[in-house]
C-alpha positions as CSV (number, residue, x, y, z in Angstrom):
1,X,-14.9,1.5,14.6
2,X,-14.0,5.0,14.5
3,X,-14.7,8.3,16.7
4,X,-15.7,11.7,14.9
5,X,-14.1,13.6,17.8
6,X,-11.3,16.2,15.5
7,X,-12.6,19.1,13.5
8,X,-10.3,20.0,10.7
9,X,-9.2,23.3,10.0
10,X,-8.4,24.6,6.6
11,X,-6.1,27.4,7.1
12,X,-5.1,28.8,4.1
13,X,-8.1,27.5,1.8
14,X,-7.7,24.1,0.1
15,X,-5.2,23.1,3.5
16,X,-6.6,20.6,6.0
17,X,-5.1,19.2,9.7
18,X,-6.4,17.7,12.6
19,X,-6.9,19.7,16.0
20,X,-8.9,19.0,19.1
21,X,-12.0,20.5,19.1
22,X,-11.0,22.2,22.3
23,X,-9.1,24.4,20.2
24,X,-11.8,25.9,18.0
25,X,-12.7,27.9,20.6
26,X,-9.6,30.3,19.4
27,X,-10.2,29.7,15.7
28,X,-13.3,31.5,15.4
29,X,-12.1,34.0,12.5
30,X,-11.0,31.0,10.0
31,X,-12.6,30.8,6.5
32,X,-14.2,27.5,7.3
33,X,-14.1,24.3,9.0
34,X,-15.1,20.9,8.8
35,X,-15.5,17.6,11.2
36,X,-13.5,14.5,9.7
37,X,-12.6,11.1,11.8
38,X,-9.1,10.4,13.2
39,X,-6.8,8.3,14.9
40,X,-6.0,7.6,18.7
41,X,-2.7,9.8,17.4
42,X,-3.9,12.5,15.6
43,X,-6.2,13.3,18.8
44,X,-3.2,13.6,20.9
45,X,-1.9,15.7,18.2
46,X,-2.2,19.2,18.3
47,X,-1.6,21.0,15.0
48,X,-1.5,24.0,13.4
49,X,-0.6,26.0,9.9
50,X,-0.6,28.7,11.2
51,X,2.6,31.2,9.6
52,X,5.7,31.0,11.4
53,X,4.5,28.1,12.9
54,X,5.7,25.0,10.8
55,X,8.9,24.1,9.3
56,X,9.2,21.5,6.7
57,X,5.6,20.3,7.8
58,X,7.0,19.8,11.4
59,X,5.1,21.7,14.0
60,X,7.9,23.6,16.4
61,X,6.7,26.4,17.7
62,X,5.0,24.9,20.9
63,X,4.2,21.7,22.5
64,X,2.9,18.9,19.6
65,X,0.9,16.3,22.1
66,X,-2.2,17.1,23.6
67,X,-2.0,16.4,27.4
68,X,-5.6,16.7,27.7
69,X,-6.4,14.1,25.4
70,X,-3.6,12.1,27.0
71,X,-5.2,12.0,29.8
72,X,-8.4,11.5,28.7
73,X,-7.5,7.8,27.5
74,X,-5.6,7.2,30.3
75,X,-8.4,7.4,32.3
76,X,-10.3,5.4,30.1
77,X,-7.3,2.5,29.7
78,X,-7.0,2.8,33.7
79,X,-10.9,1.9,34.2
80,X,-10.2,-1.2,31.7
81,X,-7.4,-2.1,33.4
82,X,-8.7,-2.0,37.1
83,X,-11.9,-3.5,35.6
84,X,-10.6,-6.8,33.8
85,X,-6.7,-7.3,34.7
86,X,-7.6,-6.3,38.8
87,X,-11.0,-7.1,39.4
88,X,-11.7,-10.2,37.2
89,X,-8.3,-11.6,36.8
90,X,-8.3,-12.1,40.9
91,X,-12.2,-13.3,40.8
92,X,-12.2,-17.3,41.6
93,X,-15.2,-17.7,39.6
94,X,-13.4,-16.3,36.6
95,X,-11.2,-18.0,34.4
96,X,-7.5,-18.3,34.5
97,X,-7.5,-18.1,31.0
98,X,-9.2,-17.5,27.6
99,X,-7.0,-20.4,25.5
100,X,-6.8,-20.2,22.1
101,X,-4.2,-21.1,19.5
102,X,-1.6,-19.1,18.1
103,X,-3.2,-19.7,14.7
104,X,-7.0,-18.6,16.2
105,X,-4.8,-15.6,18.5
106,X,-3.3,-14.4,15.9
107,X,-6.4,-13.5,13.8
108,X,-8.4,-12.3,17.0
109,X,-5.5,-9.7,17.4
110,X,-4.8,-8.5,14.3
111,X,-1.5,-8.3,14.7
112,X,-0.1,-6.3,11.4
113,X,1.2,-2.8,12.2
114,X,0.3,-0.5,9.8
115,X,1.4,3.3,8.2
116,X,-1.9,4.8,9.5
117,X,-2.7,4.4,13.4
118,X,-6.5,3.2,14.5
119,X,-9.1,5.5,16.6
120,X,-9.0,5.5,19.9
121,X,-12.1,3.3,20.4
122,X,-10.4,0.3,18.4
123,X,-7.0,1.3,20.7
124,X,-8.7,0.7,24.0
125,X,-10.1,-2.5,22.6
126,X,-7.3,-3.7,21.6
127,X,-6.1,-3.4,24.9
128,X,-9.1,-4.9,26.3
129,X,-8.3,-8.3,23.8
130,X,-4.5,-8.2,25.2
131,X,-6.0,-8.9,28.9
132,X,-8.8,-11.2,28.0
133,X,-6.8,-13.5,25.5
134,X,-3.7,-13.7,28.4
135,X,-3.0,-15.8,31.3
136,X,-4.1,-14.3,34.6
137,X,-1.4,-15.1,36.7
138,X,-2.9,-13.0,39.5
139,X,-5.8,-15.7,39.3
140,X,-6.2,-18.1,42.4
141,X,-5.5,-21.1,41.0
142,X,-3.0,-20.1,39.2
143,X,-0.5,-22.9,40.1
144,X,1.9,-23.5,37.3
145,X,5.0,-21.3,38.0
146,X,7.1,-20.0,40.5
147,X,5.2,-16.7,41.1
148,X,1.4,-16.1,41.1
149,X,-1.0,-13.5,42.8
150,X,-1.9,-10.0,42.7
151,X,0.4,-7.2,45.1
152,X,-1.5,-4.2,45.2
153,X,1.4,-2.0,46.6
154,X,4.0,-3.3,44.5
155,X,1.3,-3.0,41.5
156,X,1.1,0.5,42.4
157,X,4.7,1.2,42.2
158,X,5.0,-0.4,39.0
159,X,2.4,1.9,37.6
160,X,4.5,4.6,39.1
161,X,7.7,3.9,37.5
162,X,6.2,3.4,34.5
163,X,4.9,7.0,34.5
164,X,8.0,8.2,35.5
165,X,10.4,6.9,33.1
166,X,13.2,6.8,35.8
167,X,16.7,4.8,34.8
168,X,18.6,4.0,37.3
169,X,22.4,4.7,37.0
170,X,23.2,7.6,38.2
171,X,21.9,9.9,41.2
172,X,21.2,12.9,39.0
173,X,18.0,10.6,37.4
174,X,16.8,9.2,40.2
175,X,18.0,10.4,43.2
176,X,14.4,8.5,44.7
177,X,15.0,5.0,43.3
178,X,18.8,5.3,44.0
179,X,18.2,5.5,47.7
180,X,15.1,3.4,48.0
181,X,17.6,0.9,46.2
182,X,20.5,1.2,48.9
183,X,17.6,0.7,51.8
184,X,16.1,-2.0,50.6
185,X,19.6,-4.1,49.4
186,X,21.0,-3.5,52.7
187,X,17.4,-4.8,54.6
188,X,17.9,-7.5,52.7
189,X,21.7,-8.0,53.6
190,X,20.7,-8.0,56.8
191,X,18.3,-10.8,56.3
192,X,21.1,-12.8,55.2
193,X,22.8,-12.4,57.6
194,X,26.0,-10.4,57.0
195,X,26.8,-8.8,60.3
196,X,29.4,-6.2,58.1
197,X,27.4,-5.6,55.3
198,X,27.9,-5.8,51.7
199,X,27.0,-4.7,48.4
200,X,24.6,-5.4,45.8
201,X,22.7,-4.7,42.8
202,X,18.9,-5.5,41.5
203,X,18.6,-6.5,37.6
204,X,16.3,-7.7,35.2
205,X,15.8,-11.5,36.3
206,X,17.8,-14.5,38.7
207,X,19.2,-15.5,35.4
208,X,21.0,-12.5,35.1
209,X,21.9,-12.4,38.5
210,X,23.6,-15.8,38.4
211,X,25.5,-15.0,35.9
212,X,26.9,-11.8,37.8
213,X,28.0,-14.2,40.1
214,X,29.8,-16.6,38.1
215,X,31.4,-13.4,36.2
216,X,32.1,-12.0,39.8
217,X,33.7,-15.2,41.2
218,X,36.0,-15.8,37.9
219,X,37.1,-11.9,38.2
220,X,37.9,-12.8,41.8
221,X,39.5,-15.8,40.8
222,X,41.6,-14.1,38.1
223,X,41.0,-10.2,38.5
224,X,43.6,-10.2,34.9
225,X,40.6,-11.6,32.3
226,X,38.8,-8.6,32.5
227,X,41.1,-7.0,29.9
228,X,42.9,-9.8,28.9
229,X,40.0,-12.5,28.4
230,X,40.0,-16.2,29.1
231,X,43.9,-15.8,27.9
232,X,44.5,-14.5,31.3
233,X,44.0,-18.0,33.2
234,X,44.1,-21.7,32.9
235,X,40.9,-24.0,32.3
236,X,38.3,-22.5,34.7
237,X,35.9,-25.0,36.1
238,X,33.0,-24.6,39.2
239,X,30.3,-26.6,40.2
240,X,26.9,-27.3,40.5
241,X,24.1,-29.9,41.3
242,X,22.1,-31.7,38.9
243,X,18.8,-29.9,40.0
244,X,20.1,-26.4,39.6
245,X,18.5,-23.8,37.5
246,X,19.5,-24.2,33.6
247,X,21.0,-20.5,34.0
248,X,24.4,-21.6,35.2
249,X,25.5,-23.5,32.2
250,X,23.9,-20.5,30.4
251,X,26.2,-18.4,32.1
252,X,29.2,-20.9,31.3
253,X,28.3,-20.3,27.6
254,X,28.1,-16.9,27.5
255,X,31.4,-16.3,29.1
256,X,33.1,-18.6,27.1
257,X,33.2,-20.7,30.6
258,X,31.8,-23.9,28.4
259,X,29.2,-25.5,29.3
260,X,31.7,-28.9,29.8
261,X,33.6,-27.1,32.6
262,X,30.4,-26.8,34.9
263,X,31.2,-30.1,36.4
264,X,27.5,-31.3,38.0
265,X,27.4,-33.0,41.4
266,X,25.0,-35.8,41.9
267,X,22.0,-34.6,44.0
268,X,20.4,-37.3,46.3
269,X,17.0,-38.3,46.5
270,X,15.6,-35.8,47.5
271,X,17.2,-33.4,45.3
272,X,19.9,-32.3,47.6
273,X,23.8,-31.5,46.4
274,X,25.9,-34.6,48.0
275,X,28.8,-32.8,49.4
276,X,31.1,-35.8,49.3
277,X,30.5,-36.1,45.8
278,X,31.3,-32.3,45.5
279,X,34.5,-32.6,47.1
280,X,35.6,-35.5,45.0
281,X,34.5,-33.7,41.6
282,X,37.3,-31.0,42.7
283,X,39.9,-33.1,43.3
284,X,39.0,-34.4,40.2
285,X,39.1,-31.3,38.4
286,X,42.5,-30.8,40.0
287,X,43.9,-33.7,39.1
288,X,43.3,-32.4,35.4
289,X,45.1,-29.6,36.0
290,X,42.1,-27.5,35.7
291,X,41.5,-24.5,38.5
292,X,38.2,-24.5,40.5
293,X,36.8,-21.4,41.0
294,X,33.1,-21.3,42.4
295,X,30.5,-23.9,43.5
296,X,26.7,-22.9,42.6
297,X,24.4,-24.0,45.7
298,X,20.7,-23.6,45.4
299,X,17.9,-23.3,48.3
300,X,14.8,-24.1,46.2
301,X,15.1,-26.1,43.6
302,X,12.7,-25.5,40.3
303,X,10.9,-29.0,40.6
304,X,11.4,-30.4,43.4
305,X,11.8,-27.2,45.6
306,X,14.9,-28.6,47.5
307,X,17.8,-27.1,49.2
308,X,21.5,-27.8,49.4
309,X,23.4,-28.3,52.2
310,X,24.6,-24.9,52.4
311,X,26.4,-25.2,55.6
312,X,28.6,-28.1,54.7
313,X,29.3,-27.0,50.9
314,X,30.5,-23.6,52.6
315,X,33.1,-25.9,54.4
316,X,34.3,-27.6,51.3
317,X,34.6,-23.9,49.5
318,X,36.5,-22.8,52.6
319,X,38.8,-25.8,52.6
320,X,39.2,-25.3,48.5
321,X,39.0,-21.6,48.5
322,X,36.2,-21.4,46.1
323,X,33.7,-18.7,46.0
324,X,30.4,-19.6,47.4
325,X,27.4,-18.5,45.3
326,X,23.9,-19.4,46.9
327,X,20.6,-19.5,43.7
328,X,18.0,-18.8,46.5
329,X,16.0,-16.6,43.6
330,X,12.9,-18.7,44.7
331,X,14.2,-20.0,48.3
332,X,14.8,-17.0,49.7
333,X,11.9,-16.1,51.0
334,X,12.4,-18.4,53.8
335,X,14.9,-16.2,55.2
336,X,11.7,-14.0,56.1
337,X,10.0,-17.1,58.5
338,X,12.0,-17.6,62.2
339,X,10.1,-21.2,61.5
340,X,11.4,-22.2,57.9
341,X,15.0,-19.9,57.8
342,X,16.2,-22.8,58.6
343,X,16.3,-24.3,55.3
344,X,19.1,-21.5,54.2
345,X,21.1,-22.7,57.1
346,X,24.7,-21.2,56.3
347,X,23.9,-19.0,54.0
348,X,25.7,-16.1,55.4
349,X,29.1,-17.6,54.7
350,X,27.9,-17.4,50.9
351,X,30.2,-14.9,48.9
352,X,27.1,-13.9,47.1
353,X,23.5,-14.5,46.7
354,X,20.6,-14.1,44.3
355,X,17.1,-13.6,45.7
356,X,14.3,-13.0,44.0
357,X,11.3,-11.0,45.9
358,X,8.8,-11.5,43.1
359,X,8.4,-15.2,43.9
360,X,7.1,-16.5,47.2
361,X,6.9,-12.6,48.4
362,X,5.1,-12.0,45.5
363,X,6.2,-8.6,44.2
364,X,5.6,-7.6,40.3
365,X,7.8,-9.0,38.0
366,X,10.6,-8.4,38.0
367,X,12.3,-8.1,41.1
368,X,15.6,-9.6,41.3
369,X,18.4,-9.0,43.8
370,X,22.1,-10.2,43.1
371,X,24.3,-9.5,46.7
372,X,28.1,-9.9,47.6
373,X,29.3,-10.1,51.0
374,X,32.4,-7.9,49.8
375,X,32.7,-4.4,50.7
376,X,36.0,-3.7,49.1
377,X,34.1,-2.1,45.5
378,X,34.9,-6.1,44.0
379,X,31.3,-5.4,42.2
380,X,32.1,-1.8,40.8
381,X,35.5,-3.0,39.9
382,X,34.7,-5.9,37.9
383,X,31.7,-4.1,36.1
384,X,33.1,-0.9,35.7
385,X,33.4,0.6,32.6
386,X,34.0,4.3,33.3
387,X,31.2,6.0,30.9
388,X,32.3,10.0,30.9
389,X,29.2,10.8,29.6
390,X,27.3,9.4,32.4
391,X,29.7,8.8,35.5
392,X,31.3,12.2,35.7
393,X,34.2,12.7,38.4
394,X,33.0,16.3,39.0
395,X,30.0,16.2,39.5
396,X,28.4,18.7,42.4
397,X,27.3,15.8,44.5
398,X,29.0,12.9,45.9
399,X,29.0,10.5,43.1
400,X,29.4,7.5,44.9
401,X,25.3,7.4,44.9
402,X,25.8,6.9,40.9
403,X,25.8,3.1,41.1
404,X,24.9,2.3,37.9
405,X,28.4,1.3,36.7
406,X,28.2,-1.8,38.7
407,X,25.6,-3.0,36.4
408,X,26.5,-4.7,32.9
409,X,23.4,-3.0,32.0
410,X,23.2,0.9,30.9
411,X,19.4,1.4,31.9
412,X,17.8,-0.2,34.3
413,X,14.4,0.1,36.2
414,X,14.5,1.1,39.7
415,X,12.9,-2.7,40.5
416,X,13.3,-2.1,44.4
417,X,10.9,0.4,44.5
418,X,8.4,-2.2,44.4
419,X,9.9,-4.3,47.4
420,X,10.3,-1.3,49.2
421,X,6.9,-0.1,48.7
422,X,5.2,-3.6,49.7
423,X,7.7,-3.7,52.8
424,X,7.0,-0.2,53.9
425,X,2.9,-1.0,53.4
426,X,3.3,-4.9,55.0
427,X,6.4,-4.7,57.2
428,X,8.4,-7.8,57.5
429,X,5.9,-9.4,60.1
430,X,3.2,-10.0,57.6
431,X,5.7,-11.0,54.8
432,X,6.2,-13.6,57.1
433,X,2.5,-14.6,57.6
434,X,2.4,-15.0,54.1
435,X,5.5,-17.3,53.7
436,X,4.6,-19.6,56.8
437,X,0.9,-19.8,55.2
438,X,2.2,-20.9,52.1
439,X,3.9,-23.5,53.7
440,X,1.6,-24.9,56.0
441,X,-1.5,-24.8,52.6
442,X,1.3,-26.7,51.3
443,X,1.3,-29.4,54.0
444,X,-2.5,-29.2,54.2
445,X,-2.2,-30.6,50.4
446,X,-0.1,-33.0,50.6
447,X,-2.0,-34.5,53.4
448,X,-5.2,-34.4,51.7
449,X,-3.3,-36.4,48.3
450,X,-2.4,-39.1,51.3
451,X,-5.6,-39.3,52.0
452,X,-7.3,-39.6,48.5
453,X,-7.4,-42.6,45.9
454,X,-5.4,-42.6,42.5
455,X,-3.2,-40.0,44.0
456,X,0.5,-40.4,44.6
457,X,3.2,-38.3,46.0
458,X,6.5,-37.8,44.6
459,X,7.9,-36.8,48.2
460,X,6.8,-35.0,51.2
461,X,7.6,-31.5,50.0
462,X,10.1,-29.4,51.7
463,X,9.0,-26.2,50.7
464,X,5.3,-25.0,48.6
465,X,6.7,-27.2,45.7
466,X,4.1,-30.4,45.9
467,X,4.9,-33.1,43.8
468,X,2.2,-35.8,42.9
469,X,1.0,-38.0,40.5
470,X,-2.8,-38.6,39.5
471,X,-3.5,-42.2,38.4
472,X,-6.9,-42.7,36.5
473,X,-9.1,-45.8,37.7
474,X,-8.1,-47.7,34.6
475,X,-4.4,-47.5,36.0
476,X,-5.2,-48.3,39.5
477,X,-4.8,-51.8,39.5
478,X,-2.1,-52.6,37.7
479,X,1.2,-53.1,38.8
480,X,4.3,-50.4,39.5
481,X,5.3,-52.0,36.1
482,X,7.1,-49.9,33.1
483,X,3.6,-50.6,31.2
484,X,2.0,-49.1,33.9
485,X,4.5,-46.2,33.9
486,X,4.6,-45.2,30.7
487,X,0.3,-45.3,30.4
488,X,0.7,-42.7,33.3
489,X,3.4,-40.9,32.0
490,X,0.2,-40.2,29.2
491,X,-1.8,-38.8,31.8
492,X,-0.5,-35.3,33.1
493,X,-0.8,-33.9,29.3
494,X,-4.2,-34.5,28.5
495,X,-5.2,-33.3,32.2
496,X,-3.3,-30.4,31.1
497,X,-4.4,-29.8,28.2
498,X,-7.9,-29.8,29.4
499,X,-7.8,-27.8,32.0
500,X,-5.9,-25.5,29.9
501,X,-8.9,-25.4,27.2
502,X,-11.7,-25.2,30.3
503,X,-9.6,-22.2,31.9
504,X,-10.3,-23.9,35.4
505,X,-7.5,-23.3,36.9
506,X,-3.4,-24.0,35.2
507,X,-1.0,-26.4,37.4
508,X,2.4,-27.6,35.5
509,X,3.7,-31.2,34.7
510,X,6.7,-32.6,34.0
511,X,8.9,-35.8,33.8
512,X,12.3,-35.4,36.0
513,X,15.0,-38.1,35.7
514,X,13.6,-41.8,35.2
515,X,10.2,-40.3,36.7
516,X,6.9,-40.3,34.3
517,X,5.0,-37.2,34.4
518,X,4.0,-35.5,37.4
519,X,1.8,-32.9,38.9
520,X,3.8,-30.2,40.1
521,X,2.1,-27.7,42.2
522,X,3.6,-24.4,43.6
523,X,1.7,-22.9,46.1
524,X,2.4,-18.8,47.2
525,X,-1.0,-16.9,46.7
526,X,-2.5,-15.3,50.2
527,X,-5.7,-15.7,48.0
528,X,-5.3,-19.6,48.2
529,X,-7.7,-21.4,50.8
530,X,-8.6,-25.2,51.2
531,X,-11.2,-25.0,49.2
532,X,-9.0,-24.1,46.3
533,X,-7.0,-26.8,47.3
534,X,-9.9,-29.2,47.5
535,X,-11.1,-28.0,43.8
536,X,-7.4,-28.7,42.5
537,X,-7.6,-32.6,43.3
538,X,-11.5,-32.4,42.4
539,X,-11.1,-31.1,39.2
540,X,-7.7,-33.4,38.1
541,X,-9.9,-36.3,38.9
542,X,-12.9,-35.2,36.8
543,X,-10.7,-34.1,34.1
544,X,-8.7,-37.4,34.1
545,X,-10.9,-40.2,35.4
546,X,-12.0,-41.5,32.0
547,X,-7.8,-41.5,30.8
């Protein structure tokens, strides 16, 4: 569909553009006129033939965008967006999703860019089919990752940013973001619990900041490979457990590390680094004339939602002098809870830490925080690359606020903005209402999968992470045999996939070691009550019970 809302304006005779009909008002004396139907673009567009005015069929002499048409869709892409990606996406008697295949998506989108741009009314639709056809993780049972649920004040400051364009390197372009960054980096230092302080940085997602910290601890380890490269030192090796996040031996690859020098530590049953085994994986490497340099510990595993012994690998790092990096991207929200901080016990011997507040504190993605307990400029030093055209000695302020040249990244969104925002509208008191709720909805669930035939846990969870299986009534009487384990390890996708195709509600699955499929369920949502929980083992039975 189109919209007849441009006149065109033939100035001289026989030459035709598109203006805003706001602008006829001033063209009264022209030889004639005539309504045609544009695009979105060309209403935006103000134009003109006017002598003197054009130059190689550019427009130059004045603005070229109409601001208010701009605002005029705006307004009208606001109202869709408060309408069906605010309101319906966090309605419980919506659904969580409008599933269709990439095949079916892909003609329901149209996807093809073109030379010529659509009206405004197919524009607005268009973005009307990008929110229907996507996932609404904002939904309240939306269960399947490690984030979920809507954060109006942190919403608000993405939409701010947005509209501001900021980048955050240097004070000059963001003097706001730049401090609000500072503030909110040394709150969170605090929280940690580094009486002296530190420094720190956010970036563009917990993968990125582990790698800053395995980059950080080699430079510390041998300052030299910065300009020389990995000729600068012997074999590097550090170490990890077998539950940590896949972005370490990322990292390893992408610095040339090698993924065979991350040496992985056994993790016990409950998915916890064994720091004997640690210590005897050192000596190892040791022994092979290799040179440690950095242990990765995590609080809050991905699956099982386990944390390592911080306090006794801090010892062995001590004993080895290796640097201490603590993953706590979905952990460290604990911190926020006098009742659960003890899970991070130790952490503020950690050399650095990554903490992501768009997890369990639920800020808009992405919000990713990457600290160092050093306050000697080891982060600037390591990243700096000097840029005269942006991080000017001379400048007429005191250019220590331009902190963008400890980032590997050139731009970068002022990210904190939106913790700081939330945090100013919640305080820390209700942040940590939210994370002892989560907790305890999580401990409500788990007793009420005790309590229920043809469900079985995993493990008592430690944090929201609730591990389960569902076993269908055909299943229920057989034996804990591998026939019986590999008919349930059948189970979790279909229930998936059906619940996926209903739009009820999305939980994930998968298998972890020697264990057939399982349920697992992260709870974080405010939005969540018992009765959500109560429909989520409800609804897996009725979608399952005939498997």
């Amino acid at each position: 569909m189109t919209q007849h809302c441009l006149a065109v304006v033939a100035l001289p005779r026989g030459s035709e553009v598109c203006i805003n009909t706001d602008i006829l008002l001033s063209l009264r004396n022209t030889s004639q006129t005539t309504v045609t139907t544009c695009t979105a673009a060309s209403k935006l567009r103000i134009a003109s033939t006017m002598e003197g005015h054009m130059k190689d069929n550019v427009r130059l002499n004045g603005p070229a965008l109409n601001i208010n048409a701009t605002e005029s869709f705006l307004h009208q892409a606001m109202d869709i967006i408060m309408e069906d990606a605010v309101k319906k996406a966090t309605d419980v008697r919506e659904k969580v999703c409008e599933w269709r295949s990439p095949e079916q998506l892909k003609e329901l989108l149209d996807l093809e860019l073109k030379d010529e741009g659509e009206s405004e009314t197919e524009i607005l639709q268009r973005c009307r089919d990008a929110i229907k056809y996507s996932v609404k993780t904002t939904h309240p049972r939306f269960f399947n990752q490690l984030y979920a649920g809507m954060e109006p004040y942190s919403m608000v400051a993405s939409f701010i940013t947005e509209a501001l364009k900021p980048s955050l390197y240097t004070y000059e372009v963001a003097p706001v973001f730049t401090l609000m960054e500072q503030a909110v980096l040394k709150k969170m230092i605090e929280v940690i619990g580094w009486e002296e302080g530190g420094d720190g940085i956010f970036n563009s997602g917990g993968s990125l900041s582990n790698m800053y910290a395995v980059n950080l601890a080699r430079y510390h380890h041998s300052p030299d490979i910065k300009e020389l490269g990995l000729s600068a030192t012997q074999r590097l090796v550090l170490f990890t457990s077998q539950e940590c996040h896949y972005s370490i031996s990322k990292a390893a690859a992408f610095l040339g590390i090698g993924t065979k020098n991350v040496y992985v530590v056994p993790s016990d049953k409950r998915g916890k680094m064994i720091p004997s085994a640690l210590e005897e994986l050192i000596k190892k490497a040791k022994t092979e004339g290799a040179a440690p340099f950095m242990v990765n510990a995590t609080a809050g595993t991905t699956v099982l939602g386990a944390f390592d012994p911080i306090e006794e690998i801090a010892d062995i790092c001590e004993k080895y002098n290796l640097w201490l990096h603590v993953d706590a991207c979905w952990g460290g929200a604990a911190l926020m809870s006098k009742k659960h901080r003890h899970l991070l016990k130790g952490i503020h011997r950690a050399n650095s830490v990554a903490w992501n507040p768009h997890k369990m504190l639920m800020a808009c993605l992405q919000c990713c925080a990457f600290m160092v307990r050093d306050k000697t400029g080891l982060l600037q030093r390591c990243y700096s690359a000097q840029a005269s055209y942006l991080f000017q000695q001379d400048k007429f302020y005191d250019v220590s606020y331009d902190t963008g040249d400890k980032s590997i990244q050139c731009s970068r969104k002022p990210d904190a903005f939106k913790f700081w925002l939330m945090w100013k509208a919640l305080g820390a008191k209700e942040m940590e209402k939210r994370v002892d709720r989560a907790l305890a909805m999580a401990k409500y669930l788990t007793q009420e999968i005790e309590k229920r035939e043809g469900f079985r846990l995993l493990m008592e969870p430690e944090y929201t992470n609730v591990c389960f299986w569902y076993i269908p009534p055909s299943l229920r009487n057989l034996p804990d045999s591998p026939e019986f384990w590999k008919k349930l390890h059948e189970v979790a996708p279909v229930v998936k996939e059906r619940m996926m195709k209903k739009g009820s509600m999305m939980v994930g699955y998968q298998p972890h070691g020697d264990k057939a499929n399982f349920f697992r369920m992260i709870i974080i949502s405010p939005q969540v009550s018992k009765r959500d929980m109560d429909f989520l083992l409800d609804e897996i039975h009725n979608l399952g019970k005939d498997l």
